[in-house]
C-alpha positions, 0 to 999 in steps of 0.5 A, a space after each residue: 380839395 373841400 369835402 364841399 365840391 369833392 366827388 363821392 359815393 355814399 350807401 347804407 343797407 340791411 341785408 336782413 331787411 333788404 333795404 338801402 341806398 347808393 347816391 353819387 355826386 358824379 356826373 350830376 348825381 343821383 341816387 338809387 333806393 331799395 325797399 321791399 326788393 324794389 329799387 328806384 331812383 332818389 334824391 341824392 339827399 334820401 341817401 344817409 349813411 348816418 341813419 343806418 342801422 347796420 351796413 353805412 359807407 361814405 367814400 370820396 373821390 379824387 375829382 382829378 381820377 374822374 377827368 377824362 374817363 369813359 367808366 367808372 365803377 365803385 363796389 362795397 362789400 360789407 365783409 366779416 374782416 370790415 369793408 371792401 371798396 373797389 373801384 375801377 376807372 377806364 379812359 376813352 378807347 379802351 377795348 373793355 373792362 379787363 384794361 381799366 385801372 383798378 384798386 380795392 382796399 379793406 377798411 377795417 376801424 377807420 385804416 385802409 389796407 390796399 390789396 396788391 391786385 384786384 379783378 372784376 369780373 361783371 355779368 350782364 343782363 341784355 340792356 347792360 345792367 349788372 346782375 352778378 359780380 365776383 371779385 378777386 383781391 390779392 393781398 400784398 406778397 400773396 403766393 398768387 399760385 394758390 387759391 387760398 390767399 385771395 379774397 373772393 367775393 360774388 355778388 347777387 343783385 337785390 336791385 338796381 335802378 338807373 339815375 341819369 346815365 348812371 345804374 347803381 344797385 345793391 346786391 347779396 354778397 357772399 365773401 370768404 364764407 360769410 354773407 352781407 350786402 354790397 353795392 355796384 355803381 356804374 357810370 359811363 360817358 
């Protein structure tokens, strides 16, 4: 499969600034934008990873994954240990979040290191808009009988924005003690 016509989700920010993007090729595309605590939809192509400062990530997307799939969901966190990406994908049917098929993954200088497991937690406000997420990952052989070998991340929303039939937001994340910025994309059928 090409990078031309592979799916993807792409996203930059600064945290200290509050500013940043999230685009997406699914479904269209579309992109979200953040500046001075407002978000807005964009063009994809307002998107750029390459000109940021600090935070940037690009992640494609196996097309065939997306085929027959009522949600989507793709989180990045920006973590003292490298990125965490998240990603979610639940097909026609299912009952709710917690049976959709989900994996996570740290990036650390260009390598992915899977997590064993990985639990979303996603809270609502009354239109169906994330405002608050959590995640838990469990490295590969952890003692899952102790707190302490999970990776734990919330999430606090910056701003957000629907594109299409697609909402995708930034948000304040804080992970094993540290702070920085992350983004949720939402997209349902």
């Amino acid at each position: 499969m090409s990078a031309e016509n592979s799916a993807f989700v792409r996203g930059f920010g600064d945290l200290a600034s509050g500013s940043g993007g999230i685009a997406w090729s699914i479904a269209g595309g579309g992109a979200v934008t953040l500046e001075g605590g407002e978000a807005s939809p964009a063009g994809v192509d307002t998107v750029d990873p390459e000109s940021a400062e600090r935070w940037s990530f690009f992640a494609p997307l196996d097309d065939d994954q997306l085929q027959g799939s009522a949600v989507f969901r793709h989180i990045t966190v920006e973590s003292a240990k490298g990125m965490i990406v998240c990603t979610a994908i639940g097909p026609q049917g299912i009952p709710g979040h917690g049976n959709e098929r989900t994996t996570a993954r740290l990036r650390v200088d260009g390598e992915d290191v899977p997590y064993e497991e990985a639990l979303i937690s996603t809270q609502y406000e009354g239109a169906g808009d994330p405002t608050r997420f959590g995640l838990e990952l469990w490295p590969p052989d952890a003692d899952q009988t102790t707190r302490a070998a999970a990776t734990r991340v919330s999430g606090s929303l910056l701003g957000g924005a629907r594109s299409g039939g697609t909402w995708a937001g930034l948000f304040r994340c804080h992970t094993d003690g540290t702070e920085g910025l992350g983004s949720y994309l939402l997209w349902r059928a």
